[in-house]
Steps between C-alpha positions, in 0.01 A plus 500: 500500500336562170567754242212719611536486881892610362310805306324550811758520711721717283218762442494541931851517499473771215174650710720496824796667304273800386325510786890587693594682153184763583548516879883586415425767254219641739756488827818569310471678203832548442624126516218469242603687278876376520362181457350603203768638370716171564237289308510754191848485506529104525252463189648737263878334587338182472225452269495372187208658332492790250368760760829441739721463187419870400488614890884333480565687209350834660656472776806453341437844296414678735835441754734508181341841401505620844863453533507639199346831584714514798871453296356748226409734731817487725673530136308806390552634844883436464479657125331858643760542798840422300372643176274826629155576367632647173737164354188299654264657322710464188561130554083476547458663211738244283345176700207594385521455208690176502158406669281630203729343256587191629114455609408534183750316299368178551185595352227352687654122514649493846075510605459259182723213604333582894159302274609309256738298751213344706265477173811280371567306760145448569420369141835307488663734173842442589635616179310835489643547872859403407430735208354800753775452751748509241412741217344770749863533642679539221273738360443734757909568559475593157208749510659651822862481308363686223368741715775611692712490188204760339498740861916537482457610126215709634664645791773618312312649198319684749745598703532853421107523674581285791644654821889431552470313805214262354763319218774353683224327735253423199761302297584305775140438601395379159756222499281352830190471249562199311597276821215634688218424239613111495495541877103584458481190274666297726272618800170373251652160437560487859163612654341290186661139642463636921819543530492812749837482616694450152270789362539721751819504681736582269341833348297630859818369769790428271469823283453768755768280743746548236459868441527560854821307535656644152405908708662377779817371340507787309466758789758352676734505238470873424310488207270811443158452636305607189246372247744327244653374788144333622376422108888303496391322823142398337697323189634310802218373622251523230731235291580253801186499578327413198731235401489345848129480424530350123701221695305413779197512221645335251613176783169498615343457133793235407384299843106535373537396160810321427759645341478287126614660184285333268204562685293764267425832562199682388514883492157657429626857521197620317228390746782611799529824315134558475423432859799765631385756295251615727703387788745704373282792550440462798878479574535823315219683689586326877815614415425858424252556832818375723739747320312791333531675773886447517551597186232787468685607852827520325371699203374775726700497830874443575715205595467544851110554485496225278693276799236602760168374313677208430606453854120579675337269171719238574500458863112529480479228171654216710164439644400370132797215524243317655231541222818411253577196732198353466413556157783320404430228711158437447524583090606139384258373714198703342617411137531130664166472614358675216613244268369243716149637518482507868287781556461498896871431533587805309211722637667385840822579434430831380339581799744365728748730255269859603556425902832389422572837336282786695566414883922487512492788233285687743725422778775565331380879357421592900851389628680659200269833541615488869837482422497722212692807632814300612475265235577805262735669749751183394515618149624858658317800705399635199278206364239542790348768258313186310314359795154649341556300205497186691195622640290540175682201306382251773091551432607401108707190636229354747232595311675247211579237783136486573403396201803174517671388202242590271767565184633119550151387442460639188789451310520093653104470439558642125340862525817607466377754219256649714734571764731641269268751431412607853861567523539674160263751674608548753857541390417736293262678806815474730702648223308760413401621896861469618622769196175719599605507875853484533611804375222651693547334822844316492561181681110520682368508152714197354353331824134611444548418132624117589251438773203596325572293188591173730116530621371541155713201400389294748111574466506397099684197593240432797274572238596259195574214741160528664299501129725236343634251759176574686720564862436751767838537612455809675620441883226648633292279300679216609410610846101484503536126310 
């Protein structure tokens, strides 16, 4: 038989098996689209490309932050019922902070090495990433040292203008800070390299795992069940975990570029500087729309008020895990592709990043909005009361899950400045609208307040990325295409 009669026959046999492939998916519909399923799931466990690589590496996000929303919210839960609303609200109040302060102690280089990784090991600068792995480390421990060491000092200066039961919990919060900003780092030079599981598991399964097993201990021991007792447990945890993860990191880098003393190392902390200062921005502001309202809460409102919001705004924020889960996943591979100059491979990706994000977080919202009122009722009876603010935070959360990882692009596709200032103003928006309506409106204000400035937020970053990077990654624009 000669090649082409093979050809021939192979295209009939290929004819014949979409000819039964149609008349299956017109008789059974079903079995079609199990089948369909079953081939996606073969080629992303098996393929070697970059597309299956990052829908590995999504998937991969997305289960370890799933089981992570499920231990943090079984923790939380936990917290509320041995604690009580007020000592909950207290210990929210104190966390966080250790989130605002540890977020911003590494200063914009745990989304720097997240770039710079791939551009290195792309161009082959194996000193400058010895250098970036190394000096990043060190340096952001002592940023989030020094700042812990500068909010103790602060603390107690100020103590005669901070409520009583804030300071025992505060000091012992503060000493999380400097552990939990090389945790961040750690996270970048793990997402940077693909390494989902390294990055991830220790501070989104190990972390909350640990706090949950320190309460535990604790409550059945006899200890009291109060917020010094829970900011003692997050020590714990916050520690372990983050040296667990400067471990399993630093192995991992050893393996990749052998370990060799004399090897140089290049530290160009002025160009790594320069690129996180923006990025640091955006830290600062991403940081302030996912806690103003905490904090603005807790200026105005008591404890126990103060546990409720947090409560309804976190039980309805676990449908953004997903957008989290794949921005991480799919960041390295942006900044990847970018340096490589393969345009349709990126544009690709990012729209394979938008369905990715929108259509589980939408699912997600209506099972989670269906459940709301005994999802709450496990905090306590009294924590029902916040089921409207699930119900106006979730238009501000899809509405940014439409729109798909559009920060990620930016800051890996180097308008990181212009993103910074989208979220400048809309910090200061979200700011500025939660202290107008909160003391007006309490807890449906803070909600209004967050909402609205998540939907501003995510039409200027719509916005820049469709004038600059020249993508439409709206979903419903992805849709007509």
């Amino acid at each position: 038989m000669t090649s082409r009669d093979t050809q021939s026959a192979a295209l009939a046999a290929d004819g014949k098996l979409v000819g039964t492939a149609n008349t299956i998916s017109h008789r059974h519909p079903v079995a079609a689209i199990v089948a369909r399923g079953k081939s996606f799931v073969a080629s992303v466990a098996s393929g070697t490309d970059e597309r299956a690589r990052s829908q590995r590496n999504a998937v991969t996000a997305f289960a370890i932050r799933v089981i992570s929303a499920g231990l943090l919210y079984i923790t939380q839960i936990l917290l509320a019922r041995w604690m009580g609303g007020y000592e909950y609200g207290i210990y929210v109040f104190v966390w966080t902070w250790v989130l605002v302060l540890g977020g911003l102690s590494p200063l914009g280089l745990n989304m720097v090495v997240i770039r710079m990784v791939p551009e290195y090991r792309e161009t082959g600068d194996l000193a400058r990433l010895r250098g970036l792995t190394h000096g990043c480390s060190l340096f952001v421990l002592t940023v989030g040292s020094t700042v812990a060491l500068v909010g103790i000092a602060g603390l107690w200066l100020l103590q005669d203008f901070v409520a009583s039961y804030y300071l025992l919990p505060g000091y012992l919060a503060l000493i999380c800070v400097p552990l939990y900003a090389l945790g961040d780092l750690q996270d970048g030079l793990g997402r940077g390299r693909g390494w989902m599981s390294s990055a991830l598991v220790p501070p989104y399964i190990i972390r909350p795992l640990m706090l949950l097993i320190a309460m535990v201990v604790a409550h059945d021991i006899g200890l009291e069940m109060s917020a010094a007792t829970a900011a003692g447990a997050a020590i714990l945890a916050t520690w372990f975990s983050a040296i667990l993860q400067t471990v399993l990191i630093g192995r991992r880098v050893a393996a990749e570029i052998p370990a060799d003393h004399s090897a140089p190392r290049a530290y160009d902390f002025r160009r790594w500087l320069k690129t996180s200062a923006p990025l640091f921005v955006i830290a600062a502001c991403e940081l302030m729309l996912q806690n103003a309202d905490v904090l603005i809460v807790s200026t105005y409102l008591s404890p126990t008020e103060v546990g409720i919001y947090f409560a309804a705004a976190k039980t309805m924020s676990l449908i953004m895990f997903v957008h989290y889960a794949v921005g991480s996943a799919v960041a390295n591979q942006f900044s990847a592709l970018n340096a490589r100059g393969d345009r349709s491979a990126l544009v690709a990706c990012a729209r394979d990043a938008v369905h990715w994000t929108f259509w589980p977080s939408l699912a997600a919202a209506g099972v989670i909005l269906a459940l709301g009122h005994p999802l709450l009722w496990l905090f306590g009876p009294q924590f029902t009361s916040g089921f409207p603010v699930m119900l106006i935070l979730v238009v501000g959360f899809l509405f940014r899950s439409a729109l798909g990882p559009a920060e990620f692009l930016l800051n890996m596709l180097g308008e990181q400045t212009r993103c910074a200032a989208a979220m400048v103003v809309t910090a200061a928006f979200s700011v500025g609208l939660n202290l107008i309506l909160v003391p007006r409106y309490g807890l449906i204000g803070a909600a209004i307040g967050t909402s609205t400035s998540l939907v501003l937020l995510s039409v200027l970053q719509y916005m820049i990325v469709r004038k600059r990077l020249g993508l439409d990654i709206a979903i419903w624009r992805l849709g007509t295409r």
